[in-house]
TORTIRO-815738 format. One record per residue: residue number from 1; x, y, z of N, C-alpha, C in turn. Coordinates in pm, whole numbers, plus 50000, padded with zeros to 5 digits. Layout:
N
ATOM num   nxx   nyy   nzz  caxx  cayy  cazz   cxx   cyy   czz
ATOM NUM     X     Y     Z     X     Y     Z     X     Y     Z
...
! end
This chain:
182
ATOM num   nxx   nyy   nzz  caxx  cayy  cazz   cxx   cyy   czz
ATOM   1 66776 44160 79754 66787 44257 79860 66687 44369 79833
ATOM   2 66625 44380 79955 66518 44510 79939 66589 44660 79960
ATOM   3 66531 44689 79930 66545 44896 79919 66558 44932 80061
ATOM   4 66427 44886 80117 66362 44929 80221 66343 44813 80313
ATOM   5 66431 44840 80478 66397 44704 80524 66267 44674 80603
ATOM   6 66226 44568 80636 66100 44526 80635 66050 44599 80817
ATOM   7 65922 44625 80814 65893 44683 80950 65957 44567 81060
ATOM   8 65918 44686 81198 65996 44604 81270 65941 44456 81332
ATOM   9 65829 44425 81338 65760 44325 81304 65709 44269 81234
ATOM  10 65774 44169 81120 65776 44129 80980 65667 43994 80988
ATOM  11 65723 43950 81109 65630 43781 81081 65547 43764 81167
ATOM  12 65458 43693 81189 65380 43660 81226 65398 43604 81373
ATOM  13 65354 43645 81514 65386 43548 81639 65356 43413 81590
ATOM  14 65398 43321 81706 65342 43207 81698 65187 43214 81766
ATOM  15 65111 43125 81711 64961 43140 81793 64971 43024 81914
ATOM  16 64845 42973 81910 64842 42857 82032 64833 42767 81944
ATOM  17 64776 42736 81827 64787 42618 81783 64942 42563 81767
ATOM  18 64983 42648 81691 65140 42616 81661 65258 42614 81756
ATOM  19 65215 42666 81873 65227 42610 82018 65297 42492 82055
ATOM  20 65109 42459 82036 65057 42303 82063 65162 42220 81959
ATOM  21 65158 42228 81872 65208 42114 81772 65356 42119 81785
ATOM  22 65411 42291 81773 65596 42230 81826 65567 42185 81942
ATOM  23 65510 42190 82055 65556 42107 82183 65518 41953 82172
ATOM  24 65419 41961 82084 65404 41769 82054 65516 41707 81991
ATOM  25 65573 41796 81874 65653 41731 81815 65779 41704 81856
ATOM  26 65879 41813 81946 65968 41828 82042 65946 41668 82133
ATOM  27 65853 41685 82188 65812 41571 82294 65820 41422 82231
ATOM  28 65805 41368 82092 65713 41295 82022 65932 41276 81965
ATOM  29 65995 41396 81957 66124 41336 81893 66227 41348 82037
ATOM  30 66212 41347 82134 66260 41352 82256 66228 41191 82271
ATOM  31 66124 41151 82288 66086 41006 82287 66179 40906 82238
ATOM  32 66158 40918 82095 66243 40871 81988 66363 40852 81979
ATOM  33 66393 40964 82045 66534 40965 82088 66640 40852 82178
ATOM  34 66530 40892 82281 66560 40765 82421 66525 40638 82385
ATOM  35 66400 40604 82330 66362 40475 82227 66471 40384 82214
ATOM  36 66547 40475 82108 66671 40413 82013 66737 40303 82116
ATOM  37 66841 40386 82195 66923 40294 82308 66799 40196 82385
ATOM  38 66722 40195 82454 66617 40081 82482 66611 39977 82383
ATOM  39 66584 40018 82302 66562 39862 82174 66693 39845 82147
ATOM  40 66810 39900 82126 66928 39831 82094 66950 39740 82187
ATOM  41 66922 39745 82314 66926 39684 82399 66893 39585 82460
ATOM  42 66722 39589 82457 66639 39516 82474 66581 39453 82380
ATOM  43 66597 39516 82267 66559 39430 82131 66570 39336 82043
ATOM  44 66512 39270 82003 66596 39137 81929 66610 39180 81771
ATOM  45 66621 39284 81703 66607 39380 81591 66717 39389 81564
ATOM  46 66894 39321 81674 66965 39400 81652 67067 39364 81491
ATOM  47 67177 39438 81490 67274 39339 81353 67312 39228 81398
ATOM  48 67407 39161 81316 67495 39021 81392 67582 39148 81484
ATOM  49 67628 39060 81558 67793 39097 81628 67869 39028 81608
ATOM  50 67864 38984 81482 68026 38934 81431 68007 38946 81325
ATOM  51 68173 39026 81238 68185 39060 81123 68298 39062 81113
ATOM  52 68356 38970 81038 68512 38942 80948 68546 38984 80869
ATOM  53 68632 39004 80822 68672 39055 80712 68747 38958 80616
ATOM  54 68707 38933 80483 68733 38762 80413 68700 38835 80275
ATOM  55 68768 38755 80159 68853 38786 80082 68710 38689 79967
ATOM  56 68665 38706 79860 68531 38641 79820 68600 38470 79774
ATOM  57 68732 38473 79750 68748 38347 79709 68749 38220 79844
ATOM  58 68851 38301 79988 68805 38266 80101 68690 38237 80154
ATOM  59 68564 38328 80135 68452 38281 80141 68376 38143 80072
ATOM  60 68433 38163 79945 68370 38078 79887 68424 37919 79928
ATOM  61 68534 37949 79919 68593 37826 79920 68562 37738 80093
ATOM  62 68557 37825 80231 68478 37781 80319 68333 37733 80295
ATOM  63 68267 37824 80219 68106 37773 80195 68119 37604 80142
ATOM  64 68198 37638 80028 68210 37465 79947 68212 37417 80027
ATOM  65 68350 37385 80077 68360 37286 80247 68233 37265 80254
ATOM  66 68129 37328 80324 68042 37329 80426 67926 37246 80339
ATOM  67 67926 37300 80205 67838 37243 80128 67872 37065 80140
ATOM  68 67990 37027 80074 68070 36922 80055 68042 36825 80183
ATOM  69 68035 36874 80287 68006 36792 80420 67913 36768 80504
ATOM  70 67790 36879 80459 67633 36859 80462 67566 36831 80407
ATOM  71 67560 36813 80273 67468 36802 80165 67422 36680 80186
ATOM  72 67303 36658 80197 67190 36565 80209 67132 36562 80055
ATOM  73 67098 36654 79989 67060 36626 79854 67067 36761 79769
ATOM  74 66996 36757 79665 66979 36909 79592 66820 36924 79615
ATOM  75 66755 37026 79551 66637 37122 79562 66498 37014 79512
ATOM  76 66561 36940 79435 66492 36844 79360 66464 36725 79399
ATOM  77 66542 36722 79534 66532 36581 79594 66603 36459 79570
ATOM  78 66673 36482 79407 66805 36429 79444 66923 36385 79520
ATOM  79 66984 36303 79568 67074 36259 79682 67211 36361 79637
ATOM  80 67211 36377 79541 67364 36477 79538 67315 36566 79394
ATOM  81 67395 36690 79407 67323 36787 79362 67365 36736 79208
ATOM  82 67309 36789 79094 67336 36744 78955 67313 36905 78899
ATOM  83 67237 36997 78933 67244 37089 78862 67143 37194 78925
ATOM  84 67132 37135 79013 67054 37192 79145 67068 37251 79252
ATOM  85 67035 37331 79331 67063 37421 79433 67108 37288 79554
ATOM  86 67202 37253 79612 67243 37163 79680 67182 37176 79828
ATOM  87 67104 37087 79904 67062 37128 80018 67107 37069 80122
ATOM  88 67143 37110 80285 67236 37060 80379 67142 37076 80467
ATOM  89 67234 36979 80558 67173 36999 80719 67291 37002 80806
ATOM  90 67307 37153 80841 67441 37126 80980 67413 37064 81074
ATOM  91 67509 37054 81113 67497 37015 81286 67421 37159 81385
ATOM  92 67346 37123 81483 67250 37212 81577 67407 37249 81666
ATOM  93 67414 37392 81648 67535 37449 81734 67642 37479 81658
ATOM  94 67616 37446 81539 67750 37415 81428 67757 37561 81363
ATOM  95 67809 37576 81269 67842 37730 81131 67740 37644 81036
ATOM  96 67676 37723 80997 67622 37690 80843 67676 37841 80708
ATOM  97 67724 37833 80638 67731 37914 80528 67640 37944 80422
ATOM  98 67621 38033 80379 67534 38086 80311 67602 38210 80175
ATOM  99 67586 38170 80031 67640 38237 79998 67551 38321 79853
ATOM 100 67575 38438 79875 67511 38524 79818 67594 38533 79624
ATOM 101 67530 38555 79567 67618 38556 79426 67476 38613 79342
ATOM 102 67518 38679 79194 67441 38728 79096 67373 38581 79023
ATOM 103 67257 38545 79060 67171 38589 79095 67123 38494 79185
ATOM 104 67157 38465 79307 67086 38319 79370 67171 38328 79483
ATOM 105 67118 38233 79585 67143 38183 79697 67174 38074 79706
ATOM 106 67287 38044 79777 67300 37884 79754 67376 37826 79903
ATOM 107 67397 37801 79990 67300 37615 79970 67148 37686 80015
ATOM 108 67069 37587 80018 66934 37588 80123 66976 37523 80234
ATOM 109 66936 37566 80333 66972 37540 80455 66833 37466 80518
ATOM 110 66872 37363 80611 66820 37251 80638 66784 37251 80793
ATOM 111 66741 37349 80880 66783 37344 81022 66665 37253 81105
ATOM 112 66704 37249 81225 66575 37203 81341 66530 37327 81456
ATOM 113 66367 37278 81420 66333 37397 81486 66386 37376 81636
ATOM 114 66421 37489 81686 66472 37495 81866 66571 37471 81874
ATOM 115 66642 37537 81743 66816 37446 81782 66899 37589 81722
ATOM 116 67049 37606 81790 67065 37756 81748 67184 37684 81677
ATOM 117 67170 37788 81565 67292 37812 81436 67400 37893 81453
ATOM 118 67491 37902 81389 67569 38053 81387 67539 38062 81213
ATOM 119 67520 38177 81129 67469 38133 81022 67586 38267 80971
ATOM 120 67664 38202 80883 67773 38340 80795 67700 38357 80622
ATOM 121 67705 38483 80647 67693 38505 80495 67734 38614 80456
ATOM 122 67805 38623 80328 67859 38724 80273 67825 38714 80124
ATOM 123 67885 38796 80054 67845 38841 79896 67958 38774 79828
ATOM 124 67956 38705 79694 68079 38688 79621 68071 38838 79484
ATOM 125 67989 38897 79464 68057 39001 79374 67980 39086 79395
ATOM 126 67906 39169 79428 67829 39299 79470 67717 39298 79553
ATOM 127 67699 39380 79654 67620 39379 79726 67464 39375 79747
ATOM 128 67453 39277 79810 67265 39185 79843 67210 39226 79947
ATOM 129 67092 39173 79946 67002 39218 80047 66942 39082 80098
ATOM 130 66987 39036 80195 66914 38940 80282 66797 38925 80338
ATOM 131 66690 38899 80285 66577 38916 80384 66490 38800 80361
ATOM 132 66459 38758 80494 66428 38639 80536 66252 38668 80555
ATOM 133 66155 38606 80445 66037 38604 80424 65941 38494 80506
ATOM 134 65852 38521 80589 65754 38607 80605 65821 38715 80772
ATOM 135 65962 38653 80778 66011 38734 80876 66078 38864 80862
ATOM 136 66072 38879 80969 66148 39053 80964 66266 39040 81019
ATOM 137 66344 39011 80889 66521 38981 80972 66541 39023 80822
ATOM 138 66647 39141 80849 66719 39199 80698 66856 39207 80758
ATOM 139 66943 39181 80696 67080 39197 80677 67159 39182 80509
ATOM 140 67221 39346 80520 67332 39366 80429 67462 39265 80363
ATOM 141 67454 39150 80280 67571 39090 80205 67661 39183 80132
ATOM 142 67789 39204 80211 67875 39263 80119 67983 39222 80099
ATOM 143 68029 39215 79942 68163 39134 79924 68262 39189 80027
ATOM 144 68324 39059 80083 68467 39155 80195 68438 39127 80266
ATOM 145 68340 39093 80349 68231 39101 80499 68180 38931 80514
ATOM 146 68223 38897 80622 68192 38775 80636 68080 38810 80767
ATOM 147 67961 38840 80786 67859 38860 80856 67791 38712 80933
ATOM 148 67786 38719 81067 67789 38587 81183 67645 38616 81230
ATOM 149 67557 38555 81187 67392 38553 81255 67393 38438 81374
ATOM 150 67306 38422 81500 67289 38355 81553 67161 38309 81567
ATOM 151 67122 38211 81515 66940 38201 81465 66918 38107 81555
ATOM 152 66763 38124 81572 66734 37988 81660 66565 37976 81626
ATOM 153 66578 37874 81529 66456 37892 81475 66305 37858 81598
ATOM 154 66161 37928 81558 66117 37913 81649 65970 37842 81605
ATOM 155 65998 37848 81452 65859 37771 81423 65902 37680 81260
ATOM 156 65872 37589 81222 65913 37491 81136 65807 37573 80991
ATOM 157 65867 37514 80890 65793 37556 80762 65940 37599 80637
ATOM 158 65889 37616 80544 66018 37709 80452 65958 37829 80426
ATOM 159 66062 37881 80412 66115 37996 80449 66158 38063 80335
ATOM 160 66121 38180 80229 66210 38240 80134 66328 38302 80157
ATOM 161 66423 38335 80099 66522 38421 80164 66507 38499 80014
ATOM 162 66497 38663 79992 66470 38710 79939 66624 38839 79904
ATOM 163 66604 38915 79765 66741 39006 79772 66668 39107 79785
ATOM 164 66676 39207 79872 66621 39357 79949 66680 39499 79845
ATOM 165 66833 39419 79802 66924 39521 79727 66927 39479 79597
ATOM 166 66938 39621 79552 66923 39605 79338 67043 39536 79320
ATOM 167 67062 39408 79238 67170 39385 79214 67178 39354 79073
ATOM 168 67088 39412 78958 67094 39388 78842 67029 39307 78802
ATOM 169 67035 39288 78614 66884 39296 78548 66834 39153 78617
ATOM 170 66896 39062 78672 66880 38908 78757 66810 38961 78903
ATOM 171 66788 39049 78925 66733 39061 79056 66625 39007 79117
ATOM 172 66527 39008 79061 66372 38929 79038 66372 38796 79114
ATOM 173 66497 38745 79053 66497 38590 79006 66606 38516 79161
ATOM 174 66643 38639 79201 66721 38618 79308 66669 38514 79443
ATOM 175 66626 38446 79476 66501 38396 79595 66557 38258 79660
ATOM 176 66604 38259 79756 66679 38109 79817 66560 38076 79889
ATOM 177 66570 38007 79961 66486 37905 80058 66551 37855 80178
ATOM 178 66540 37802 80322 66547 37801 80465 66440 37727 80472
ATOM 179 66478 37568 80521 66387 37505 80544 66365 37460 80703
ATOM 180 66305 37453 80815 66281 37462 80919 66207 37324 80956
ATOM 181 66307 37212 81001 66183 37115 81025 66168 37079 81179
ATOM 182 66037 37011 81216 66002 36966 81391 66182 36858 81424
! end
């Protein structure tokens, strides 16, 4: 606290430059604003719209199923998995499961391009980061959360599926695969 308070014009007007720049910036977050609702809308950026709520042993124990009744082979090309990431092919229109765990992804998923999925995935013990490489599709795995994607693939190739979220000193090593064929 001062002694003496400050004259009666302490600061400085605004000039024209500084004008100029709050009215750009005003304008520039006014934009932004309205933006938001347009792309929720019109955008294909958005979350799933379906989210359950499931218990990690529930989860898991649906994924098995799913594994158990698709599996075409493991990672290795093996006809049944031996010690290998087990790989499936649902049915086009069907659920495929996907399950997140320290440190890996498991099954690989087997789809056809032009054919739509419903794709669930959730976390079995702390929370992942889904992100689907060289695409821009991120979604949050969290134990508890049974999360409903509706994919429809649009070009064939594999696909990394990558972890976005720290999940400990295994994080690195975290990296599934999405295979996409004609």
């Amino acid at each position: 606290m001062s002694i003496y308070p400050p004259d009666k014009i302490w600061w400085k007007p605004i000039d024209r430059e500084e004008k100029i720049w709050l009215i750009l910036s005003v304008i520039w977050l006014m934009f932004t604003f309205f933006l938001m609702p347009v792309l929720h809308v019109y955008g294909k950026q958005n979350p799933p719209e379906l989210s359950y709520s499931v218990t990690a042993a529930r989860y898991e124990d649906l994924a098995n199923k799913f594994i158990q009744k698709y599996q075409v082979k493991d990672e290795q090309g093996n006809p049944v998995a031996l010690n290998g990431v087990p790989v499936v092919h649902p049915e086009p229109g069907g659920d495929a499961y996907i399950i997140a765990r320290a440190w890996s992804w498991e099954p690989v998923l087997e789809l056809e391009k032009g054919k739509t999925y419903r794709i669930h995935l959730s976390s079995l013990d702390f929370q992942h980061g889904f992100s689907l490489y060289p695409l821009n599709m991120n979604i949050v795995a969290i134990p508890g959360q049974d999360y409903i994607m509706r994919i429809k693939p649009t070009s064939s190739g594999e696909f990394s599926i990558l972890c976005n979220e720290y999940c400990g000193i295994g994080h690195h090593t975290m990296v599934g695969k999405l295979i996409v064929k004609e």
